[in-house]
C-alpha positions in Angstrom: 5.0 15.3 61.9 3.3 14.4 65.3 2.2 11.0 65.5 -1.3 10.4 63.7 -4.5 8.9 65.4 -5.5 5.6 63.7 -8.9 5.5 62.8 -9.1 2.4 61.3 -6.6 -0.4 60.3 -7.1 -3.6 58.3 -4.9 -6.4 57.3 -3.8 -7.9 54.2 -1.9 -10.4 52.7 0.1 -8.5 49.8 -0.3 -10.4 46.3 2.4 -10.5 44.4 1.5 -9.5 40.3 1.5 -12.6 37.8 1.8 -11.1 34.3 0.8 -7.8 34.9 -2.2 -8.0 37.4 -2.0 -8.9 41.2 -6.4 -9.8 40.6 -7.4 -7.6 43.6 -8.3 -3.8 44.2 -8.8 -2.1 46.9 -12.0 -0.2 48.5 -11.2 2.3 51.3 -14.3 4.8 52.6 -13.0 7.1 54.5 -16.8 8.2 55.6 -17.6 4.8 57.4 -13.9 3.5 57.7 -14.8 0.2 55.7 -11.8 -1.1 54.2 -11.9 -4.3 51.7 -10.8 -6.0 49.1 -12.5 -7.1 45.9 -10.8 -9.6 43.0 -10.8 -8.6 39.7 -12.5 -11.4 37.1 -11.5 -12.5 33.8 -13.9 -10.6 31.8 -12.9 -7.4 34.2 -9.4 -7.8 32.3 -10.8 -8.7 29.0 -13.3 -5.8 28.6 -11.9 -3.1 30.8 -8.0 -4.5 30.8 -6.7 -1.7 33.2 -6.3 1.5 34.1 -9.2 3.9 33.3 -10.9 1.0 32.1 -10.9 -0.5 35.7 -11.3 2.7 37.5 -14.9 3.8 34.7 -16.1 -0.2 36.2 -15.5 0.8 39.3 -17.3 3.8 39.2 -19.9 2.4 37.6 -20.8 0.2 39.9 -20.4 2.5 43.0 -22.6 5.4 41.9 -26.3 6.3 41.1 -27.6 7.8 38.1 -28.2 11.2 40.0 -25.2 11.1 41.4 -23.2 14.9 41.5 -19.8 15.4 42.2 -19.8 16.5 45.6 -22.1 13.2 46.7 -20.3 11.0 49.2 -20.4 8.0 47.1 -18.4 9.5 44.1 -15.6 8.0 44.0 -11.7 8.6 43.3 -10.4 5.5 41.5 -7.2 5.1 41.0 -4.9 2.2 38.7 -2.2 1.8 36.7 -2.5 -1.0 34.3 -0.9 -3.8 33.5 2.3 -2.6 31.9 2.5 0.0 34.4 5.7 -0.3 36.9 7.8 -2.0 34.4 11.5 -0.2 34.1 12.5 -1.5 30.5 10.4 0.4 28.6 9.9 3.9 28.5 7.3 6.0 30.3 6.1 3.0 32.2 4.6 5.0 35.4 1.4 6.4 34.8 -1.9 6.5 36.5 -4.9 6.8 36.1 -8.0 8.8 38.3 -11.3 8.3 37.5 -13.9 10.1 39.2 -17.5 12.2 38.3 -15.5 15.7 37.8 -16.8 19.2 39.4 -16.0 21.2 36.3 -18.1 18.9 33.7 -20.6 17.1 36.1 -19.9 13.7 34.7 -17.1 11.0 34.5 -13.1 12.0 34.3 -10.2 10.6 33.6 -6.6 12.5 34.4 -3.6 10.7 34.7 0.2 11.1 36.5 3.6 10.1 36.6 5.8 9.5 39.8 5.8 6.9 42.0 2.3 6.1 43.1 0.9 3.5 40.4 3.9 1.0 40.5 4.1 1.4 44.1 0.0 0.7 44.7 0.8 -2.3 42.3 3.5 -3.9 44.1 1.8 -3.2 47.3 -0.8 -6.0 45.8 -3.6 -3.7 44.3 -4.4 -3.4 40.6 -6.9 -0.2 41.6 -7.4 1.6 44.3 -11.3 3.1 44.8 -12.6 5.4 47.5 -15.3 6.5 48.6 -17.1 8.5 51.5 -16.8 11.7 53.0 -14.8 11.9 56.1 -15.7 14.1 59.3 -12.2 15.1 59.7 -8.7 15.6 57.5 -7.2 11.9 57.4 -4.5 10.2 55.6 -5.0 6.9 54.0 -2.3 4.9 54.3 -1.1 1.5 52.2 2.0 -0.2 53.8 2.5 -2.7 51.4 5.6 -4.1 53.0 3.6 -4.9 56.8 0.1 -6.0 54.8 -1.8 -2.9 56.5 -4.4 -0.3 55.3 -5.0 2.7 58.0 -7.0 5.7 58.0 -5.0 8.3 59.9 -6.2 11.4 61.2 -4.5 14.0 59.9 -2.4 16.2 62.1 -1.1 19.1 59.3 -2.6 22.5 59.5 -0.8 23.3 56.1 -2.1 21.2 53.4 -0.1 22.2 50.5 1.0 18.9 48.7 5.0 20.0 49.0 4.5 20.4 52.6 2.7 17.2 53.5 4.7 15.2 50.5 7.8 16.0 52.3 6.5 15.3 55.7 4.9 12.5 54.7 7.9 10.7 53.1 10.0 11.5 56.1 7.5 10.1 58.6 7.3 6.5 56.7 10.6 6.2 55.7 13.6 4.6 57.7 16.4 7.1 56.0 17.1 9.0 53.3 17.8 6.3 50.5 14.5 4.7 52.0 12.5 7.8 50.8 12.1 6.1 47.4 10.1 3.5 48.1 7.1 6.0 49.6 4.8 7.8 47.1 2.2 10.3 48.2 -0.7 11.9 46.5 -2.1 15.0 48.2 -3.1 18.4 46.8 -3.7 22.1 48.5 -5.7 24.6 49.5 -6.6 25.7 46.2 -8.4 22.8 45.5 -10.7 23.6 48.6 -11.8 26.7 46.6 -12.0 25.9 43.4 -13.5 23.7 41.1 -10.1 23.5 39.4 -8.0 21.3 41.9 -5.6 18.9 40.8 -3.6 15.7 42.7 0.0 16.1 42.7 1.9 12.8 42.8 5.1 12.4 44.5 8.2 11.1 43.6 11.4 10.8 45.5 14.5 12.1 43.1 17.6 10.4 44.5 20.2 12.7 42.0 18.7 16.1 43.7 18.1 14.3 47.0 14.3 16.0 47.3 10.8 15.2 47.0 9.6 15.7 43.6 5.7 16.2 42.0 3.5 15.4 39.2 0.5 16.1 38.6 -2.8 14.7 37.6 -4.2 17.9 36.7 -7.2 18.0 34.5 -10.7 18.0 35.9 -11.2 18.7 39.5 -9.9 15.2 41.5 -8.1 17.6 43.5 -11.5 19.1 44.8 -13.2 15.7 45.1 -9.9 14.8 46.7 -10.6 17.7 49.4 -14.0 17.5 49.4 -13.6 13.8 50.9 -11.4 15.6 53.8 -8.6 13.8 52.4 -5.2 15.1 53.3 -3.0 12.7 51.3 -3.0 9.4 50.2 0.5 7.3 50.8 1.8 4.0 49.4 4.9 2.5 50.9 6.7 -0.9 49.4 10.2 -2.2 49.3 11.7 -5.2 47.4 10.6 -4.9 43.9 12.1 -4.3 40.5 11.7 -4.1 37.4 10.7 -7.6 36.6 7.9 -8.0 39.7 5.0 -7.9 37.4 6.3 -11.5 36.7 5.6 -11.2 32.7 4.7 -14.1 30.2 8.2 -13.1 28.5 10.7 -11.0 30.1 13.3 -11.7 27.5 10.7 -9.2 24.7 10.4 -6.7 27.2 13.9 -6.3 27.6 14.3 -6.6 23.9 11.7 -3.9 23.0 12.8 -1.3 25.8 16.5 -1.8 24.4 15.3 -1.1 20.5 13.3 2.2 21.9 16.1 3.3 24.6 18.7 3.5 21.2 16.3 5.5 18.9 16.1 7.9 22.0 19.7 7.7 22.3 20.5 8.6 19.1 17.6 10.6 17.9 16.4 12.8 20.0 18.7 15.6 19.8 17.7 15.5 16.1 13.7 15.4 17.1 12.6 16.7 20.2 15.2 17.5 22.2 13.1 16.0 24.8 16.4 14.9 27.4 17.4 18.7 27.3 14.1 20.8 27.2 11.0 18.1 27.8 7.6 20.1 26.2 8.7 23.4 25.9 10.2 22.4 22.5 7.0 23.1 21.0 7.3 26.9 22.4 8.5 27.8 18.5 6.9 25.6 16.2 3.4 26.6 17.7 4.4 30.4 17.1 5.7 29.6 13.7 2.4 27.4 12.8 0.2 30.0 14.5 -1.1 27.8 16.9 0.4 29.1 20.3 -2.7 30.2 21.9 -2.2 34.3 22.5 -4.7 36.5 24.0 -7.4 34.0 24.8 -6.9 32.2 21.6 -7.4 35.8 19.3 -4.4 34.7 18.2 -1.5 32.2 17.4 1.8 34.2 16.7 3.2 37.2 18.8 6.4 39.0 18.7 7.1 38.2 22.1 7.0 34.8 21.7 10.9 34.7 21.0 11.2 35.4 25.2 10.0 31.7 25.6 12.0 30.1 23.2 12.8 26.6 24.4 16.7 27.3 24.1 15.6 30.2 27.1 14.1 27.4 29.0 16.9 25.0 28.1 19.0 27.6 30.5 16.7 27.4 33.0 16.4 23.6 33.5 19.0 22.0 35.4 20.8 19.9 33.0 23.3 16.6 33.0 20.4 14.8 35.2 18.5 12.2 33.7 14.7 13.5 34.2 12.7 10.7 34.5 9.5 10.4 37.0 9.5 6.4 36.6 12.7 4.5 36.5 14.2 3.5 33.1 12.5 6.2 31.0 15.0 7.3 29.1 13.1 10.2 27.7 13.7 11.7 30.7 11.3 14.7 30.2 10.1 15.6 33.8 12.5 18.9 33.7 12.9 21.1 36.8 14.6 24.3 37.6 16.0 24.6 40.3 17.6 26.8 42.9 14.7 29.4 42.0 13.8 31.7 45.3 10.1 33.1 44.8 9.1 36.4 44.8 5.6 36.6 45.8 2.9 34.7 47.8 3.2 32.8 51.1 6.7 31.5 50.6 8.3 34.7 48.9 12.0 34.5 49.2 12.1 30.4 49.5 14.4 28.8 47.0 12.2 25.7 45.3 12.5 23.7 42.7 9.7 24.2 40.3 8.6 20.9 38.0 9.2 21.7 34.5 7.2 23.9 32.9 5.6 22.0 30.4 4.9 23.8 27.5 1.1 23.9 28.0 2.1 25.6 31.2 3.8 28.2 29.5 1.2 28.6 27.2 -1.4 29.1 29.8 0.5 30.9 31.9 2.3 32.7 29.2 1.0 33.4 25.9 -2.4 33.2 26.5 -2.5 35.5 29.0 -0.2 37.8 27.5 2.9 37.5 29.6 5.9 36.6 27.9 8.2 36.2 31.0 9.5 32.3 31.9 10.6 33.8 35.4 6.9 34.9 35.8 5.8 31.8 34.5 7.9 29.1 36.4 6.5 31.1 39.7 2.9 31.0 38.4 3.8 27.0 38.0 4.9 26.9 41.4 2.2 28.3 43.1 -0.4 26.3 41.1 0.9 23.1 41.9 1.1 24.5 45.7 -2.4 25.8 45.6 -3.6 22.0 44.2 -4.7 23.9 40.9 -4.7 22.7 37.3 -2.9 25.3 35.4 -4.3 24.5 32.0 -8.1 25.4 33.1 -6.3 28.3 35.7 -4.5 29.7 32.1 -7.6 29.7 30.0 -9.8 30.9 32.5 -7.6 33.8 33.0 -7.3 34.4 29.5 -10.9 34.4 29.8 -11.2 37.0 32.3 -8.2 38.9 31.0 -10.9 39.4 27.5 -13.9 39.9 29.2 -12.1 42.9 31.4 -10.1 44.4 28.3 -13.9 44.5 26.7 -15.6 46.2 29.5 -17.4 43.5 31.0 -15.6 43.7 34.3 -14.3 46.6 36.4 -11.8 46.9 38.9 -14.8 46.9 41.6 -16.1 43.6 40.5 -12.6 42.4 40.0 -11.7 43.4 43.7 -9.5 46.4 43.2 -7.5 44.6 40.6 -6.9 46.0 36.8 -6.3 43.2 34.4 -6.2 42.6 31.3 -3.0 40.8 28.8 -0.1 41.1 30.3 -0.8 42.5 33.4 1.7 40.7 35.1 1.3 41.8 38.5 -2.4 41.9 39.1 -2.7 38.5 37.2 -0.3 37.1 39.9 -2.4 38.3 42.7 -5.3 36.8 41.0 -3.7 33.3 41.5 -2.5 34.0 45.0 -6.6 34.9 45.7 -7.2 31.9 43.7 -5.8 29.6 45.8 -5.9 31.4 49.5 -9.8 31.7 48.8 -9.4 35.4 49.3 -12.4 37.5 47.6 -15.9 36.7 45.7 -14.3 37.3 42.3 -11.2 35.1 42.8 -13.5 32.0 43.7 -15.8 32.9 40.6 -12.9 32.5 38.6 -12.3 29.4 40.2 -15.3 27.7 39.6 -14.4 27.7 36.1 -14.9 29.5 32.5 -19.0 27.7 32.0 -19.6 29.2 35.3 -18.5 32.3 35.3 -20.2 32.8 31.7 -23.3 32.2 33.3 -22.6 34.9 36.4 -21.3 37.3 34.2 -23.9 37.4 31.8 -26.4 37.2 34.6 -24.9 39.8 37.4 -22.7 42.1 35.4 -24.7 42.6 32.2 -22.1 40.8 29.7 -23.7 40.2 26.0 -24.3 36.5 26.8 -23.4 35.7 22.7 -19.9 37.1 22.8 -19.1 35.0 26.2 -19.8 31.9 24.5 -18.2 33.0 21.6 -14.9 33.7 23.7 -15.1 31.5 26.9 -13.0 28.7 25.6 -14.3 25.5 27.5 -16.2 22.2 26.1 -18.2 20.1 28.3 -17.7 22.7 30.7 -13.4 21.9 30.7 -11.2 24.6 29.8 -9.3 23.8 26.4 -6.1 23.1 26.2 -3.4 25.4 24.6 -3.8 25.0 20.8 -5.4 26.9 18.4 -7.6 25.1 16.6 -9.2 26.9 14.5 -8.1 26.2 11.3 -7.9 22.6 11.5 -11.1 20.9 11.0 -10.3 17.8 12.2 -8.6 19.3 15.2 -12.5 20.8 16.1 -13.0 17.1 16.8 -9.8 16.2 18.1 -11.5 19.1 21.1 -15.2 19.4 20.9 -15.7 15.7 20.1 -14.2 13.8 22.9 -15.4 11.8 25.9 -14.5 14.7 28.2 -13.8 18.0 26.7 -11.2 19.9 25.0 -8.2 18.0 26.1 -5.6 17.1 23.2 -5.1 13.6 25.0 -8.0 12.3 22.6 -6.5 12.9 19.0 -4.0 15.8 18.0 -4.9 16.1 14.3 -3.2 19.7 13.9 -0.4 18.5 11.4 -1.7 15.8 9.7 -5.1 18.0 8.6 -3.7 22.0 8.2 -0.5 21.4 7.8 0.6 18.3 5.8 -3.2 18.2 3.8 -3.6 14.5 4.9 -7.0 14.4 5.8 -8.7 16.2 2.8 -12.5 14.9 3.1 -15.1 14.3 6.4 -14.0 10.6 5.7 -10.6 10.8 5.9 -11.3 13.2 9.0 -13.6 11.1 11.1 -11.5 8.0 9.9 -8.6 9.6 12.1 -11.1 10.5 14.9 -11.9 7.1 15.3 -8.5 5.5 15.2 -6.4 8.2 17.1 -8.7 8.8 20.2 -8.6 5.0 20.7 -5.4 4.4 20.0 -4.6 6.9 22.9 -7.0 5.9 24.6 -5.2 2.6 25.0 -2.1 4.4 27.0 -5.0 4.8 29.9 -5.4 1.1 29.9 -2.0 -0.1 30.2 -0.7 2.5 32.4 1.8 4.2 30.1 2.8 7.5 29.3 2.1 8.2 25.4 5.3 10.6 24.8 7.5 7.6 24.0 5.1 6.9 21.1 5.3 9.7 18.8 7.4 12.0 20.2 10.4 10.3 18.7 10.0 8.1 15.7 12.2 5.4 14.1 14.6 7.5 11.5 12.8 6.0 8.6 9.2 5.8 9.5 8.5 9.4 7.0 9.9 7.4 4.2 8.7 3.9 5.1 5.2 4.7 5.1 2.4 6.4 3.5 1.7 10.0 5.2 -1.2 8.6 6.9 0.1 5.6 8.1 3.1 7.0 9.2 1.3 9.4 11.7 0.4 6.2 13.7 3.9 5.1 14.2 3.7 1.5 12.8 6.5 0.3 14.6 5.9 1.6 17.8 2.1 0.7 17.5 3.6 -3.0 17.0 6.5 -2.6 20.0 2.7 -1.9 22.3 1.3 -4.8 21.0 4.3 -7.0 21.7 4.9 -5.8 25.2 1.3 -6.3 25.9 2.0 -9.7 25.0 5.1 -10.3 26.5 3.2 -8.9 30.0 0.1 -11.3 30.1 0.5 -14.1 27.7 -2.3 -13.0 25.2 -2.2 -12.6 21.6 -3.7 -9.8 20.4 -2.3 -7.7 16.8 -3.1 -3.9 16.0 -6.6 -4.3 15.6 -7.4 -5.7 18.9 -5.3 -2.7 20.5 -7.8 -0.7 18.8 -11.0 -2.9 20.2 -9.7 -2.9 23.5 -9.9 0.7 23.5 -13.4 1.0 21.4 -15.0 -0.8 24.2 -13.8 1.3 27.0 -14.4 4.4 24.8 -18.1 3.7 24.3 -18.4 2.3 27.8 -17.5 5.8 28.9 -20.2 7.9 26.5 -22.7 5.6 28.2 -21.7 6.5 31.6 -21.8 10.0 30.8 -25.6 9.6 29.1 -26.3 7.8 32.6 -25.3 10.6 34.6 -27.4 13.3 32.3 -24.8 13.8 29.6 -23.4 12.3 26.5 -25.7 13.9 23.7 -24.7 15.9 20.8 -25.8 19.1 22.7 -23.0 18.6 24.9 -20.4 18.4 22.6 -20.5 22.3 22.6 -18.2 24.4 20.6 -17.0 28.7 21.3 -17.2 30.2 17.7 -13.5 31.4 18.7 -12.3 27.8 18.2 -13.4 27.6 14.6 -13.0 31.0 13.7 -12.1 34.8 14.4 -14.8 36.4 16.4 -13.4 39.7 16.4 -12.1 42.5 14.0 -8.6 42.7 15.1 -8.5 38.8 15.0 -9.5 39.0 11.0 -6.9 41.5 10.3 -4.0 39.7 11.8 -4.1 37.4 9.1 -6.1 39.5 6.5 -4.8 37.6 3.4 -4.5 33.9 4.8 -9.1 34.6 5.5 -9.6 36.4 2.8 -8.3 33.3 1.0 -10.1 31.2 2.9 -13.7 33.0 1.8 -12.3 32.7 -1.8 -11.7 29.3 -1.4 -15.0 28.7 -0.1 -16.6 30.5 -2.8 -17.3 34.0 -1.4 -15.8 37.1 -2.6 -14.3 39.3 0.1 -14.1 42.4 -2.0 -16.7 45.2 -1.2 -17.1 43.4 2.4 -16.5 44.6 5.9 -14.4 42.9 8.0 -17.7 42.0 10.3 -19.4 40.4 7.2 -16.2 38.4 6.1 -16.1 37.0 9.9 -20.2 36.4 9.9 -19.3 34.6 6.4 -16.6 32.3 7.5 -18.4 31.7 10.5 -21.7 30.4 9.0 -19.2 28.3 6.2 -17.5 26.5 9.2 -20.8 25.9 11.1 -21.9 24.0 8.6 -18.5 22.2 8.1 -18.8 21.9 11.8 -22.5 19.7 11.8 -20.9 17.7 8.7 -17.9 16.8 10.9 -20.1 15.6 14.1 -22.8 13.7 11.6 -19.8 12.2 10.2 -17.8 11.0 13.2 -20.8 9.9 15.0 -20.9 7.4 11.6 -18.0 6.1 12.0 -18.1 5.6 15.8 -21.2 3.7 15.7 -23.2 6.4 17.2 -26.9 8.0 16.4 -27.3 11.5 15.3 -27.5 12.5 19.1 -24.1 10.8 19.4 -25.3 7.8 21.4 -23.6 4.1 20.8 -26.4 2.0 19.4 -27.0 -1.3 21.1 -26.1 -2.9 17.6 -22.5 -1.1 18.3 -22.8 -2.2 22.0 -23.1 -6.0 20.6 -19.9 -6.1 18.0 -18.1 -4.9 21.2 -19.0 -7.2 23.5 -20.3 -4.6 25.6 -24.1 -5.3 25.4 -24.4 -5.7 29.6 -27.9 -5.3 30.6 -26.8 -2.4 33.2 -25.5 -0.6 29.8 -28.2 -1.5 27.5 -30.6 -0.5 29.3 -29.4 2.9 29.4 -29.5 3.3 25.7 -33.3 2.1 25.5 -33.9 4.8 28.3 -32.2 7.4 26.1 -32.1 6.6 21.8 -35.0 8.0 20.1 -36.0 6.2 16.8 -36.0 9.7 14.8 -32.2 10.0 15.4 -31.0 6.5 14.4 -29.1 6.8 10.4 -30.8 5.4 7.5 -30.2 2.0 6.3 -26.9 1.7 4.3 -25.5 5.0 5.7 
């Protein structure tokens, strides 16, 4: 790497944190080259605490109501939280991104692993915000060890993130060893030209001696990333460990990560097996609970799905290193296999090393799609993290086109000479390579997303409008995630009833309602729809990954506790409120966890009625996701829906297959309005799904700035009756 032009350069005087916060963030606009600093107050900590909750204030302050995504004062906000960057206790390196998304047109939230957060915090920041548009590529730059912010223009032509990460840390660092103190966030081309772009996060892996990425995929901040002319984004900083967040009581920390690091120690082999095989263990049971997302979400079992069996992948992954993407997780599930040479694209015949898959990546770019091939897969992974694309929305919105082409809607004339459909393997991976290069009018359709190409379908091709909605799996105008939710009530809200569209990080109620009965009235439902979205929610605050919570449990917490109780993880739930002590001196218990969360989450469906959203017309919902839409769907499981009618109180005998699916349908409609009414209840919402300003006050969230954005937008017709 050439040396890079300074555009701008300001000096700081790094602070170090005291229990958990260093009290400043940092404001870079790479449009006017402004650098600053601004200090976070008390109440900042107390209702926002950290993390998304910082990054949502942040926001909120720097943008209009009409602001769009592409607007130069949209920001990218970026924080850890105040347990982030701790090495006792597992998954301890998360960030957060905040920004107004291109895919959903309002505010986002997608988080990482790696490097990045701890780093940022040590170099003296507890958020880092920017803003602008710049005329040029640049690199912004954070040298926390000489007290120095640049903006650099950027000299690479290539803008891949594995390119410029690897530059990039062997630019700013003094040797090899050094690399590891040097985290870099960048993205690629893909992100350019889509609306689909994710930010891959660097870390340095010292075992395989290479520069390693995560990714915060969900959203579009790789597109606002690129839309800013932003190149990368490094932090550098030497001399810390695992005690510089300087907590109230190191002695609990180290007490809490020692109880968790045993249970993983000696239980995980018998849970998740998440040391050997990281997600992918969930490759199986979601084919044997017909939930694996196959064929666009027709269905959730396939024969095939035996070629993706996690003990395949368990082959794959390079084994005997510990895995983790922040030191001193010791559920070390940031797999990679390496030593794999690509066979297509720009860099066919290189030998990489591919970051996991995770299993929703092998859903989406498997099962869904109809290829049951973890060769074909891990290079699809590859290339989508090299492209700067979320392959989550990339596998759905295939799956998408993949239907819509095996139904007639498209041709191999609007498709660009390509013949698709499941499991065409080949012309599915051009597709992506398209994708990304920003080759051809129906590979950047595609890449604006499935809401969009809905609309253009329906419009320029003739498609039935009715059945694209029925099929084009996206809420909020986000591709869902890879579960099938249809059969799980609860799980419609666990999707269609979150902050920011069907993305399982909000409650994953699968289990507890279909499988293990646990949730058997609206009650009991939006009960859990409260408790688990905020509950998670609270990772995004403190800066930690939620995979140490409930993907392995204490070996009694089934028999300890009550079915529904032991779905929270008491004792974990209680090992968060302790550390959170133990880091900043508070005293909060379970239920302030959950209020600490409540106010961010309802701070956030605000925002999102500021910016034109946030009603209960948004919280849309396919048909596909409650029920069969199709024939061949019904049939699949002809008994298990048949029962289903019966159950309900309709008899399927003397029916057709089309009125048993226009009966079910109509059934769970109604279940569905019964489920919002009831979770906007419990929330403290209207019937439009707005936070009352009564809601706002037990919160402590009644600011004037957020007040008056309820007056602007509650109607009096939609508030509940007294008493209800």
């Amino acid at each position: 790497m050439k040396e890079a032009k300074v555009l701008s350069e300001w000096a700081y005087s790094p602070c170090e944190p005291y229990r958990g916060y260093t009290g400043k963030t940092l404001y870079v606009n790479v449009g006017n080259l402004k650098i600053a600093e601004k200090i976070v107050t008390e109440e900042m900590k107390e209702k926002f605490v950290g993390g998304r909750g910082f990054g949502l204030k942040l926001l909120w302050d720097a943008v209009k109501d009409e602001t769009k995504w592409n607007d130069p004062e949209n920001e990218i906000v970026i924080s850890g939280g105040p347990l982030c960057g701790i090495t006792q206790y597992p998954g301890s390196g998360k960030y957060y991104a905040v920004f107004i998304s291109p895919l959903t047109d309002q505010t986002y939230d997608s988080n990482s692993g790696g490097h990045f957060a701890p780093l940022l915090k040590f170099a003296g920041w507890d958020a880092l915000e920017i803003q602008g548009k710049a005329e040029r590529d640049v690199i912004v730059f954070i040298d926390g060890d000489e007290g120095k912010v640049q903006v650099l223009e950027s000299p690479f032509t290539d803008i891949n993130a594995h390119s410029i990460a690897e530059e990039l840390h062997e630019r700013f660092a003094a040797s090899e060893k050094d690399k590891r103190f040097i985290s870099v966030i960048a993205t690629g081309k893909g992100a350019e030209n889509t609306y689909l772009g994710c930010l891959n996060t660097s870390f340095y892996d010292t075992r395989r001696g290479i520069v390693r990425l995560k990714q915060a995929g969900r959203g579009g901040g790789g597109t606002v990333l690129r839309d800013k002319r932003i190149a990368a984004i490094v932090v550098r900083k030497h001399g810390w460990s695992g005690m510089s967040n300087n907590p109230a009581d190191p002695e609990t920390i180290q007490r809490l990560g020692l109880k968790l690091h045993r249970e993983i120690y000696e239980l995980d082999d018998k849970q998740s097996r998440m040391r050997r095989v990281g997600t992918v263990h969930l490759n199986e049971i979601m084919n044997d609970y017909h939930l694996l997302p196959v064929h666009n979400y027709k269905f959730g079992q396939h024969p095939d799905a035996k070629n993706i069996r996690s003990t395949i992948y368990e082959k794959m992954f390079t084994q005997g290193i510990p895995d983790e993407c922040w030191y001193g997780c010791t559920m070390a599930c940031s797999k990679a296999i390496d030593g794999f040479t690509l066979k297509t694209g720009p860099w066919k015949g290189r030998t990489v090393s591919v970051d996991g898959p995770e299993y929703e990546t092998c859903a989406a770019l498997g099962s869904n799609i109809g290829v049951f091939d973890p060769e074909w897969t891990a290079e699809a992974a590859f290339y989508a993290d090299f492209y700067g694309i979320d392959t989550i929305s990339l596998g759905t919105g295939l799956a998408f086109v993949c239907e819509c082409y095996e139904l007639g809607y498209l041709n191999d004339k609007i498709t660009g000479g390509l013949e698709l459909g499941f499991g065409k393997a080949e012309a599915l991976m051009e597709l992506i390579h398209r994708i990304g290069e920003g080759r051809g009018e129906f590979a950047a359709l595609v890449g604006k997303g499935i809401r969009r190409m809905k609309a253009t379908f329906a419009e320029r091709f003739g498609a039935p409008r009715e059945v694209l909605e029925a099929i084009g799996m996206e809420g909020q105008g986000i591709e869902v995630s890879e579960y099938v939710s249809k059969e799980s009530v609860a799980q419609w809200g666990g999707y269609f009833l979150t902050l920011k569209g069907p993305q399982h990080d909000e409650a994953w109620l699968i289990f507890m309602d279909m499988v293990n009965k646990q949730l058997p009235t609206f009650e009991d439902k939006a009960e859990a729809l409260h408790y688990f979205p905020n509950f998670r929610l609270w990772f995004s605050l403190a800066g930690l990954c939620k995979l140490p919570w409930n993907d392995i449990e204490p070996e009694d917490n089934l028999t300890k506790y009550p079915p529904q109780e032991a779905a929270k993880v008491p004792e974990h739930v209680q090992n968060y409120v302790d550390l959170f002590n133990a880091m900043t001196g508070k005293k909060i218990d379970k239920a302030e966890l959950i209020l600490q969360s409540e106010r961010v989450y309802n701070f956030q469906r605000i925002f999102q009625l500021r910016l034109g959203k946030g009603t209960r017309k948004d919280h849309n919902i396919p048909l596909r996701a409650i029920s069969p839409v199709f024939e061949d769907e019904w049939e699949a499981r002809r008994d298990y829906y048949d029962e289903q009618l019966r159950s309900s109180g309709v008899d399927p005998q003397g029916l057709s297959t089309e009125e048993k699916i226009k009966r079910l349908q109509k059934l769970r409609l109604a279940q569905w309005e019964k489920l919002v009414d009831a979770v906007y209840k419990r929330r403290g919402w209207d019937k439009n799904g707005i936070p009352t300003i009564k809601k706002l006050e037990e919160l402590g969230m009644d600011f004037e700035s957020v007040v008056a954005v309820v007056k602007k937008h509650a109607r009096k017709e939609d508030q509940w009756e007294e008493g209800l």
